[in-house]
MARNU-800016 format. One record per atom (N, C-alpha, C): residue number from 0; residue in three letters; x, y, z negated. Coordinates in steps of 0.1 Angstrom, whole numbers, plus 2048, in hexadecimal, padded with zeros to 3 digits. Each point is the difference from the previous one (the first is absolute). Layout:
// residues N
+-----+-----+-----+-----+-----+
:   k :   r :   u :   v :   w :
+-----+-----+-----+-----+-----+
: NUM : ALA :   X :   Y :   Z :
...
+-----+-----+-----+-----+-----+
END
This chain:
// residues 77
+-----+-----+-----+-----+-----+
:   k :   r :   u :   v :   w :
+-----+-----+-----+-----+-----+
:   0 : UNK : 92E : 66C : 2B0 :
:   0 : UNK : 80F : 801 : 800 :
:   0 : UNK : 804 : 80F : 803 :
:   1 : UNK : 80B : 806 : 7FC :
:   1 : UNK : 804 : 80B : 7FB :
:   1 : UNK : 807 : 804 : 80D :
:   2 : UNK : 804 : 80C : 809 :
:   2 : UNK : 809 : 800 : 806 :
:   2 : UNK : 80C : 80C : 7FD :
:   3 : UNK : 7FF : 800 : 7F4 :
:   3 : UNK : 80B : 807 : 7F3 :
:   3 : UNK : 80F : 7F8 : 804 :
:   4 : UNK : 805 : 806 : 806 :
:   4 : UNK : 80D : 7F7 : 7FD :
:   4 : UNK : 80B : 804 : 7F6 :
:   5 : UNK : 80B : 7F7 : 7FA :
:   5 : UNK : 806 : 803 : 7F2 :
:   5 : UNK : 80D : 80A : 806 :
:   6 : UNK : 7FF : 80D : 7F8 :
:   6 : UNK : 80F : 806 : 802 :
:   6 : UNK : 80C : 7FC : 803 :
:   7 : UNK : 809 : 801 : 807 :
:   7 : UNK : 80C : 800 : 801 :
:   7 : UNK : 809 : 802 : 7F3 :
:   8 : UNK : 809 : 7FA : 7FB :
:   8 : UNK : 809 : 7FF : 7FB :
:   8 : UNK : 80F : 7FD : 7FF :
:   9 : UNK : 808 : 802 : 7FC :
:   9 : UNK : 80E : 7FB : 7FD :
:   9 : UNK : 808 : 807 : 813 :
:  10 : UNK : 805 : 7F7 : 802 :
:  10 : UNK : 808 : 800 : 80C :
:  10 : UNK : 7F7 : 800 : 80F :
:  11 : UNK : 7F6 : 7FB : 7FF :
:  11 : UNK : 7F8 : 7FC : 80D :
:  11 : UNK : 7FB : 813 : 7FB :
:  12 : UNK : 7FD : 808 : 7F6 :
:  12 : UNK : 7FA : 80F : 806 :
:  12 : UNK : 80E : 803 : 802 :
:  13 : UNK : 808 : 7FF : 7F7 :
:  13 : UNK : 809 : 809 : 807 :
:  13 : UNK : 806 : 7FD : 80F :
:  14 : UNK : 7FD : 7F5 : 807 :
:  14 : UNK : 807 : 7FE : 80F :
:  14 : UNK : 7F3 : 807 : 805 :
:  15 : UNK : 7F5 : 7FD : 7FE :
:  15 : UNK : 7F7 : 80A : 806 :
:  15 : UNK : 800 : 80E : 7FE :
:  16 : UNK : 803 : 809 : 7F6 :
:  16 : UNK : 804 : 809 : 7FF :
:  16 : UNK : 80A : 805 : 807 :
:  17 : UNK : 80D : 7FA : 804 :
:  17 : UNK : 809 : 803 : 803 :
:  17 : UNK : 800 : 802 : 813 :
:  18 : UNK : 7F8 : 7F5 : 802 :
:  18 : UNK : 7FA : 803 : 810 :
:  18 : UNK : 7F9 : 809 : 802 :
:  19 : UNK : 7F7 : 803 : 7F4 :
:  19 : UNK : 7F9 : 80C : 807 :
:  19 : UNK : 809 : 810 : 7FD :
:  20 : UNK : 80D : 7FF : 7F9 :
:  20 : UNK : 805 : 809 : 800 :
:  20 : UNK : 80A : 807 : 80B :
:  21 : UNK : 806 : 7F3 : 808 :
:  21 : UNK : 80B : 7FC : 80E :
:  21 : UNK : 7F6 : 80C : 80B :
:  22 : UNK : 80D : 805 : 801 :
:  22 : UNK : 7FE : 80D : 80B :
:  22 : UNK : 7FB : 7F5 : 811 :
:  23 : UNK : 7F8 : 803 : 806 :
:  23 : UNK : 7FE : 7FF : 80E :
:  23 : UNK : 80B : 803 : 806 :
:  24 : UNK : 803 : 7F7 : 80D :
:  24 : UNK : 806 : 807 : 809 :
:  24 : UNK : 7FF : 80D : 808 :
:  25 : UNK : 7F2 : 805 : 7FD :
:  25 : UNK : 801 : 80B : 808 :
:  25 : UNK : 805 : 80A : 7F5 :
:  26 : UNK : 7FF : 7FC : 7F5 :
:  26 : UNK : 801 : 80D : 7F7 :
:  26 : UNK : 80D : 802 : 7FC :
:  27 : UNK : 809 : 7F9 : 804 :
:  27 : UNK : 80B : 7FA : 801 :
:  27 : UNK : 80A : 80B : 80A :
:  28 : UNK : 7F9 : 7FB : 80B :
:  28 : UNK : 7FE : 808 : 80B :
:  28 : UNK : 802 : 80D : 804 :
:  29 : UNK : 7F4 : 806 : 7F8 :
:  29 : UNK : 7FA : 80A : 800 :
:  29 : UNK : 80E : 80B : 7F5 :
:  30 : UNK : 803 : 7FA : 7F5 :
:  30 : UNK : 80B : 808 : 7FB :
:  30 : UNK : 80B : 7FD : 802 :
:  31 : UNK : 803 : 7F8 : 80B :
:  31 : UNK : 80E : 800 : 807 :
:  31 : UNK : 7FE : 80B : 806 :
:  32 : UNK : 7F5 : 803 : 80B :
:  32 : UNK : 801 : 80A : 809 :
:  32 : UNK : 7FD : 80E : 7FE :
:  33 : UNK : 7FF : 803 : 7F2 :
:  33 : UNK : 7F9 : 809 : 7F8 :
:  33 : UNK : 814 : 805 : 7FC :
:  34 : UNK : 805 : 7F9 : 7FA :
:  34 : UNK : 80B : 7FF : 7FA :
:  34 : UNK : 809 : 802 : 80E :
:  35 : UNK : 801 : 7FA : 80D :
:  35 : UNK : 80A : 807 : 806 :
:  35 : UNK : 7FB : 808 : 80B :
:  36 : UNK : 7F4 : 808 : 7FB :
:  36 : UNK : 7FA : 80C : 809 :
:  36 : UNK : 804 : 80A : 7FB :
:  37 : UNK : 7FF : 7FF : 7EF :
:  37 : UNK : 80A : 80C : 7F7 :
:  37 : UNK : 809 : 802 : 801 :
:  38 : UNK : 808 : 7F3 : 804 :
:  38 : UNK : 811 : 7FE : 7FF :
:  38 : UNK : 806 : 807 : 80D :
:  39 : UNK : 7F8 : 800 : 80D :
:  39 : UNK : 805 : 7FF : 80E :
:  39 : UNK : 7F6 : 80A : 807 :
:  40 : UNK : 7F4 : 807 : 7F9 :
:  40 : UNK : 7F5 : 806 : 804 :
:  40 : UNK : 809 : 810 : 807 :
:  41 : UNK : 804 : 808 : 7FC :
:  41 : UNK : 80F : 807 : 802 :
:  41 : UNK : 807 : 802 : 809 :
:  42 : UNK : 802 : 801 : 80A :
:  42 : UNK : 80D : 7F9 : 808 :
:  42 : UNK : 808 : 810 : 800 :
:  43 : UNK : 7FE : 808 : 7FD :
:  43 : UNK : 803 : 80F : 803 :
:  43 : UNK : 813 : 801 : 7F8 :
:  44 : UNK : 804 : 7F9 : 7F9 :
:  44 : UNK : 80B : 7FE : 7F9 :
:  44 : UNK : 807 : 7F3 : 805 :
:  45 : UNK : 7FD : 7F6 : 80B :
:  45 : UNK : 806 : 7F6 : 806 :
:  45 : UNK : 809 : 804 : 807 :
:  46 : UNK : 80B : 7FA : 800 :
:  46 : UNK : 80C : 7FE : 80E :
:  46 : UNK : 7FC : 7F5 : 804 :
:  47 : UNK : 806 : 7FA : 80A :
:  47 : UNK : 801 : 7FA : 808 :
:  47 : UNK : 7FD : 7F3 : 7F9 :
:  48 : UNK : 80A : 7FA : 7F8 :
:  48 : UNK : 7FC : 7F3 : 7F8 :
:  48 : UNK : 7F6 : 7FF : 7F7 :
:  49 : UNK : 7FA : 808 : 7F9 :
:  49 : UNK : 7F5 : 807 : 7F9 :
:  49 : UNK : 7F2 : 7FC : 80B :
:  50 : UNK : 803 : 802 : 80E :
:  50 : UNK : 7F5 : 7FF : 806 :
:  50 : UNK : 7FE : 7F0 : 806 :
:  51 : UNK : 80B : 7FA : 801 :
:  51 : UNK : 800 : 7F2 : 802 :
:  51 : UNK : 7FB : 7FA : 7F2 :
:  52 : UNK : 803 : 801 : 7F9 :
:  52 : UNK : 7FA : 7FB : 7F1 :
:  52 : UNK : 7F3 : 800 : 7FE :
:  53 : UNK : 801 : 80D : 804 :
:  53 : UNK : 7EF : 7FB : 7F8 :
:  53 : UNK : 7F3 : 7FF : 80F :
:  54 : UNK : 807 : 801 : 808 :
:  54 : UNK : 7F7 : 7F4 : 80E :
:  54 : UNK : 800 : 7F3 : 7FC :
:  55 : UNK : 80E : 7FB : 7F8 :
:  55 : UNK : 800 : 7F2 : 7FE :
:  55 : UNK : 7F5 : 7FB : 7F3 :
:  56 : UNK : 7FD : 80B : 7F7 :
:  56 : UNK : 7FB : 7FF : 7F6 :
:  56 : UNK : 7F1 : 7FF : 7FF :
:  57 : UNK : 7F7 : 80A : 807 :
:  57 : UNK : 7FA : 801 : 806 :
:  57 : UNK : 7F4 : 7FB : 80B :
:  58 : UNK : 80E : 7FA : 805 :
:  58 : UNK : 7F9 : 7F0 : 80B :
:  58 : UNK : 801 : 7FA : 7F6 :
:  59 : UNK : 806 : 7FD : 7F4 :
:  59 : UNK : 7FD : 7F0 : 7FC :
:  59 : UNK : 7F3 : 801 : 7F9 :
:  60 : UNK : 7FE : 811 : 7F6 :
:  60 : UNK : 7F7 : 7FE : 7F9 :
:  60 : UNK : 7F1 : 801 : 806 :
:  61 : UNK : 801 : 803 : 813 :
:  61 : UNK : 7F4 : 801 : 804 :
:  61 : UNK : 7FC : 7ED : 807 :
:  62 : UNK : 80A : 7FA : 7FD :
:  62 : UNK : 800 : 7EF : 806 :
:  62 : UNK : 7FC : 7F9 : 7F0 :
:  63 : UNK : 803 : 806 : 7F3 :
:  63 : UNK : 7F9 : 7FB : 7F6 :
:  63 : UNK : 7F3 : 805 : 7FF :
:  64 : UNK : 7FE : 80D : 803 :
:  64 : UNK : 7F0 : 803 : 7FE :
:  64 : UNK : 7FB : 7F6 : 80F :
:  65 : UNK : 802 : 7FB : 809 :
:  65 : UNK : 7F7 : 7FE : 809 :
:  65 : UNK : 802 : 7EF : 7FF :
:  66 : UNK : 809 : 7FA : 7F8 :
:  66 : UNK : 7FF : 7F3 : 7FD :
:  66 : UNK : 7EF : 7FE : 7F5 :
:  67 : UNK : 805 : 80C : 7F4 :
:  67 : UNK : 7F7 : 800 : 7F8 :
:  67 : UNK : 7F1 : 7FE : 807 :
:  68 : UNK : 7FF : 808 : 80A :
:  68 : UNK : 7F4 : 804 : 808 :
:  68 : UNK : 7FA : 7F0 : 806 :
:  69 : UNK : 809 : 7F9 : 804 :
:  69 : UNK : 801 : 7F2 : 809 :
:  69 : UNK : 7FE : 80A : 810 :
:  70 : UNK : 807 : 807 : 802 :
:  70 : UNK : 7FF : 808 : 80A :
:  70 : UNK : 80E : 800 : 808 :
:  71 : UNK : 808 : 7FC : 7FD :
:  71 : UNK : 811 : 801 : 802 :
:  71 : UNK : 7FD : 7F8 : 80E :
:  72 : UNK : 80A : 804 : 80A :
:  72 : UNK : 7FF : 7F8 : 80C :
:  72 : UNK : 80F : 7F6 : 801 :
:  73 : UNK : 7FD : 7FC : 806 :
:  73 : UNK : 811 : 7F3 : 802 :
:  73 : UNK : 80B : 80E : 80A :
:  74 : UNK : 807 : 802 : 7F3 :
:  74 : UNK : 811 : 801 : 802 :
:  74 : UNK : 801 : 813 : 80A :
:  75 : UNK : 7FC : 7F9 : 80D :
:  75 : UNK : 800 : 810 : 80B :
:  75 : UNK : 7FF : 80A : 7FD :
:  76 : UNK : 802 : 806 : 804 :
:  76 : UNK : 7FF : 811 : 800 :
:  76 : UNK : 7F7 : 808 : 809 :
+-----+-----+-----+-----+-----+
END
């Protein structure tokens, strides 16, 4: 007996293909915090609301990388 198994075809490769294309959470992640490090990386041109913003921005995108991680702690600070 053979342990060849028969190609994928039709719809069943493509849903397998398509899972293996689906971004990770971390990578997900990873260019959230990539994207508001460039956005907010700076602060040299902030006022005052400028600097509340992107604290707010910043905490969220380090609470998505650290969900990604399974590292996130409950809620506190």
């Amino acid at each position: 007996m053979s342990n060849i198994r028969e190609p994928l075809y039709g719809t069943a490769a493509a849903a397998i293909r398509d899972q293996l294309r689906e971004n990770t959470d971390l990578e997900v992640a990873i260019r959230v915090a990539q994207k508001m490090l460039a956005a907010y990386g700076d602060s040299s041109t902030f006022g005052e609301h400028g600097y509340a913003h992107a604290h707010g921005a910043l905490s969220e995108s380090l609470r998505i990388l650290l969900r990604a991680l399974d590292a996130e702690q409950g809620g506190g600070q």
